[in-house]
Structure formats: C-alpha cells, structure tokens
KOLPANU-544854 format. One record per residue (C-alpha): residue number from 1; residue in three letters; x, y, z. Coordinates in nm, 3 decimals. Layout:
N
<vexnu><pos>NUM</pos><code>ALA</code><xx>X</xx><yy>Y</yy><zz>Z</zz></vexnu>
...
! end
This chain:
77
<vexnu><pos>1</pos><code>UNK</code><xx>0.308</xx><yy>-0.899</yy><zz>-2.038</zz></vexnu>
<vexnu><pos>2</pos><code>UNK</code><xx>0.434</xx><yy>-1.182</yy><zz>-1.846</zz></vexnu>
<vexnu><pos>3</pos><code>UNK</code><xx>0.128</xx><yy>-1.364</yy><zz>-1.689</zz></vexnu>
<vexnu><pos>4</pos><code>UNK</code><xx>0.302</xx><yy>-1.445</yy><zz>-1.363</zz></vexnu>
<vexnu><pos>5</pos><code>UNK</code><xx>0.418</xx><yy>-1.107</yy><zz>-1.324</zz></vexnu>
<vexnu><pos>6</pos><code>UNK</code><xx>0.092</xx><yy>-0.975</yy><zz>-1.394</zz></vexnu>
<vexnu><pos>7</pos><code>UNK</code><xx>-0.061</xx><yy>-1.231</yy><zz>-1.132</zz></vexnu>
<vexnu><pos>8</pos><code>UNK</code><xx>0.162</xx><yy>-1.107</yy><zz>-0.883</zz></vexnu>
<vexnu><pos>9</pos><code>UNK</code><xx>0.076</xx><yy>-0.783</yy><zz>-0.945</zz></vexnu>
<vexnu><pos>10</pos><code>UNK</code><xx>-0.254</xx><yy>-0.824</yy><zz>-0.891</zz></vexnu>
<vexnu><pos>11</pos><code>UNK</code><xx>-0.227</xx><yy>-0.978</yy><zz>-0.595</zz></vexnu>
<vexnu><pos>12</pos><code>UNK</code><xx>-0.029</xx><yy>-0.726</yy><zz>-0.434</zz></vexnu>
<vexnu><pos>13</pos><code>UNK</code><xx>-0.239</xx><yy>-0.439</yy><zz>-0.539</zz></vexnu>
<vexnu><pos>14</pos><code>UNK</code><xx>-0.552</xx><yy>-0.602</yy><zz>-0.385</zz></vexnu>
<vexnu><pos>15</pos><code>UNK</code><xx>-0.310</xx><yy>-0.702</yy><zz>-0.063</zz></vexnu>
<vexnu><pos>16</pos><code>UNK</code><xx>-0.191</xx><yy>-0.295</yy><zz>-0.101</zz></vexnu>
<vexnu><pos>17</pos><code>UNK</code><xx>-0.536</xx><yy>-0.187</yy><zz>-0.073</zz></vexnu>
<vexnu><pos>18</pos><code>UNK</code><xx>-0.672</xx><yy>-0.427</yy><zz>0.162</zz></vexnu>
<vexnu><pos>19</pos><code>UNK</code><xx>-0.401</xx><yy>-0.305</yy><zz>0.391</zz></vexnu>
<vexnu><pos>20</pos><code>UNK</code><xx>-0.473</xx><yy>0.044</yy><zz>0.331</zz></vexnu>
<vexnu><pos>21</pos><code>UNK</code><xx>-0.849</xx><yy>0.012</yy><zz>0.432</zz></vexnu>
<vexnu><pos>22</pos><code>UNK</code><xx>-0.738</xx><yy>-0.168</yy><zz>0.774</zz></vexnu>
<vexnu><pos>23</pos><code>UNK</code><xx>-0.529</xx><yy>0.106</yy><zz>0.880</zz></vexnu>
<vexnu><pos>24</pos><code>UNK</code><xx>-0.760</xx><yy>0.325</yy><zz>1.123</zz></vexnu>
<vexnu><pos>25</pos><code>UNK</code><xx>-0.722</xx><yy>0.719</yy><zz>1.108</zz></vexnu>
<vexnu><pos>26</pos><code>UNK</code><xx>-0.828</xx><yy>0.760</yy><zz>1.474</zz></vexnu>
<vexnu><pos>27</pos><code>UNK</code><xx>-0.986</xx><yy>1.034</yy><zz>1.432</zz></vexnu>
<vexnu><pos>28</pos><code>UNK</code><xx>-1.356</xx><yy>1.092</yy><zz>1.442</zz></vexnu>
<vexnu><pos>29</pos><code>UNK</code><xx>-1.621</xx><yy>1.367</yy><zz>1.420</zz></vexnu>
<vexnu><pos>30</pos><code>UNK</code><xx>-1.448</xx><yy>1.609</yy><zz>1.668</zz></vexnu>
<vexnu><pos>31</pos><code>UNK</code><xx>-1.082</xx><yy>1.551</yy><zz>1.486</zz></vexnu>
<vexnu><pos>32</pos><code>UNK</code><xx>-1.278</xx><yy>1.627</yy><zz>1.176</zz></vexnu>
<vexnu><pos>33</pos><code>UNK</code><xx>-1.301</xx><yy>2.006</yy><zz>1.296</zz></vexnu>
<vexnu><pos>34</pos><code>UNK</code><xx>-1.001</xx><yy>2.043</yy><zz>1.453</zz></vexnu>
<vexnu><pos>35</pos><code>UNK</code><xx>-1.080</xx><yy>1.864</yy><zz>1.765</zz></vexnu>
<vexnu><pos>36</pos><code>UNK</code><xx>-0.753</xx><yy>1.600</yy><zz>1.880</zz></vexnu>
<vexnu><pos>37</pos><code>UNK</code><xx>-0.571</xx><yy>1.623</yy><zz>1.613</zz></vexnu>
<vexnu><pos>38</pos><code>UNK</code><xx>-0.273</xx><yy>1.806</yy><zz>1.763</zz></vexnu>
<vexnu><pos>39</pos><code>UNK</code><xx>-0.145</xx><yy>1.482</yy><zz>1.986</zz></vexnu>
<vexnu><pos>40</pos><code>UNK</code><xx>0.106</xx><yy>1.279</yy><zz>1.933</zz></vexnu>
<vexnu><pos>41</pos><code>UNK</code><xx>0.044</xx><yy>0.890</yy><zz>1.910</zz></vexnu>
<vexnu><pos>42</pos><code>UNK</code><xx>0.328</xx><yy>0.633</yy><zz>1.809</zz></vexnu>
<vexnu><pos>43</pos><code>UNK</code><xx>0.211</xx><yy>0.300</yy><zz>1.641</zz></vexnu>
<vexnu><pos>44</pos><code>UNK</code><xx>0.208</xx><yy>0.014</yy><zz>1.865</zz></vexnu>
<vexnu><pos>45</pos><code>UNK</code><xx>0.185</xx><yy>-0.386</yy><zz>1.829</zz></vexnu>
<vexnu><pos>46</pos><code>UNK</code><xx>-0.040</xx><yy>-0.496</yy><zz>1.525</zz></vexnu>
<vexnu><pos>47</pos><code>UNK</code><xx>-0.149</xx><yy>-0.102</yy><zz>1.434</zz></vexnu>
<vexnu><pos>48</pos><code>UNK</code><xx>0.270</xx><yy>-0.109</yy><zz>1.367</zz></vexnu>
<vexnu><pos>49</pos><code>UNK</code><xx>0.338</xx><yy>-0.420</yy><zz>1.188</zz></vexnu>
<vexnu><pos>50</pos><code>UNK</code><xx>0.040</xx><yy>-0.326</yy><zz>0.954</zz></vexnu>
<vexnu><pos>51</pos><code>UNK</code><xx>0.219</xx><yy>-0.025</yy><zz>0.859</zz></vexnu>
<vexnu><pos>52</pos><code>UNK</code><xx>0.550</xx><yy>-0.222</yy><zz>0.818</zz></vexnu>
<vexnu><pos>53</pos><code>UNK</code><xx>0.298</xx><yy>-0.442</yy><zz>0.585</zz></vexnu>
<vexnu><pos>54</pos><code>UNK</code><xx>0.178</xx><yy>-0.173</yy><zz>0.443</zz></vexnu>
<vexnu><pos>55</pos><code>UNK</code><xx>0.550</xx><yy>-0.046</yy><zz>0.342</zz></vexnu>
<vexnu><pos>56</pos><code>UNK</code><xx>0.613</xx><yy>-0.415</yy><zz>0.233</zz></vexnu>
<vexnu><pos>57</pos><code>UNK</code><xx>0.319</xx><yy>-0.403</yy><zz>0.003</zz></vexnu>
<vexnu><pos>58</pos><code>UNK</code><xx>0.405</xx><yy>-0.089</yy><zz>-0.116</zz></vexnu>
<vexnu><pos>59</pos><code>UNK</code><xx>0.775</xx><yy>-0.176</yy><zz>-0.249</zz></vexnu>
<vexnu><pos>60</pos><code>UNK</code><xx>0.668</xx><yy>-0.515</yy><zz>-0.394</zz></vexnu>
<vexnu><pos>61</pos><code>UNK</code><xx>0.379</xx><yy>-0.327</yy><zz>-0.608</zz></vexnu>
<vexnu><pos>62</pos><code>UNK</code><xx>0.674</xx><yy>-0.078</yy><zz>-0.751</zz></vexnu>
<vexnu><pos>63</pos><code>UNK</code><xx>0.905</xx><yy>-0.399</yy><zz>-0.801</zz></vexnu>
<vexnu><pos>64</pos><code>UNK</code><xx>0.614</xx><yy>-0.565</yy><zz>-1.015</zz></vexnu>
<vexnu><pos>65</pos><code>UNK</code><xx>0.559</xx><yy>-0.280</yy><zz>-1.193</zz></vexnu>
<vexnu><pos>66</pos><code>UNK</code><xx>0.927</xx><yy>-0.189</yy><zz>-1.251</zz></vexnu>
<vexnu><pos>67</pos><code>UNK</code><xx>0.975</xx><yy>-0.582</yy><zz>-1.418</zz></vexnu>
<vexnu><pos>68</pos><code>UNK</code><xx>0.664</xx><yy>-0.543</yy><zz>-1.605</zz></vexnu>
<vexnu><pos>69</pos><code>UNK</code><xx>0.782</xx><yy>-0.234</yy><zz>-1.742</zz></vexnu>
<vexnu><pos>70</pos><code>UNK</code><xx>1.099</xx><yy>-0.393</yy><zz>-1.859</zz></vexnu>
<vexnu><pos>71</pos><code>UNK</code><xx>1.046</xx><yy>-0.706</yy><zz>-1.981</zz></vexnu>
<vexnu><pos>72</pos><code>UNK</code><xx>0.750</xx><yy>-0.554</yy><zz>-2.167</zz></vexnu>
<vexnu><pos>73</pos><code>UNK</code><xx>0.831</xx><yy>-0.612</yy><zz>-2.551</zz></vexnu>
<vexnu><pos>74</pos><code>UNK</code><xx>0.890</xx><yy>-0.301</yy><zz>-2.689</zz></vexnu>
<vexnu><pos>75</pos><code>UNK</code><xx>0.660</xx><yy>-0.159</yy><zz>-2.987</zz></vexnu>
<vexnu><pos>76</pos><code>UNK</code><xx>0.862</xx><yy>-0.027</yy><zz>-3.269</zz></vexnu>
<vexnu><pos>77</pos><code>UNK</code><xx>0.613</xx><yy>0.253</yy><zz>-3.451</zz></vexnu>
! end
C-alpha cells in the first residue's frame, strides 16, 4: 500500500471519529424512555457545520479507501 495514502487514511479515520464523538445526541435519561424524542430540532451554527464536517470526513475516508483499493498490487494465486 502506498504510505501516503495510508497516512491519509489514517488521519481521516481518527478526524471521522473524533467528529463523530463531538456530535451531541441531545437526548438524555427521559429521551432514553421515550421522553422528547418526538420534536423536531434543525442543526444550527457550529452543531451544523460539524455535521457538514462530519459528511466531509466521511467522503474523504471512502476516497482513501477507494485509491487504496486500486492501486493495491494485485496478488496473482
């Protein structure tokens, strides 16, 4: 494998995860049994660009993985 692709990788998967963990469910011990969880909330100011992030993220991760997959050297058996 490509080390820079590889390196990339891995920095986008820890970025991809990091993001994922910062991303608050808003819901707590009373949404847990079916408290608030019927209301509608829309994203707004950094709760939204983390989830734009997050969709970044996402889409580079399959892009590294894609070229890794394809530029692998193939093993003849």
């Amino acid at each position: 494998m490509n080390p820079v692709l590889a390196v990339g990788q891995l920095i986008v998967s820890v970025a991809l995860a990091f993001s994922i963990l910062l991303q608050s469910r808003g819901s707590g011990l009373g949404g847990t049994f079916g408290g608030d969880s019927a209301v509608y909330r829309s994203r707004r100011g950094i709760e939204r660009r983390l989830w734009q992030f997050t969709i970044v993220l996402l889409v580079l991760f399959a892009l590294f993985s894609l070229a890794a997959y394809l530029l692998a050297p193939s093993v003849a058996a």
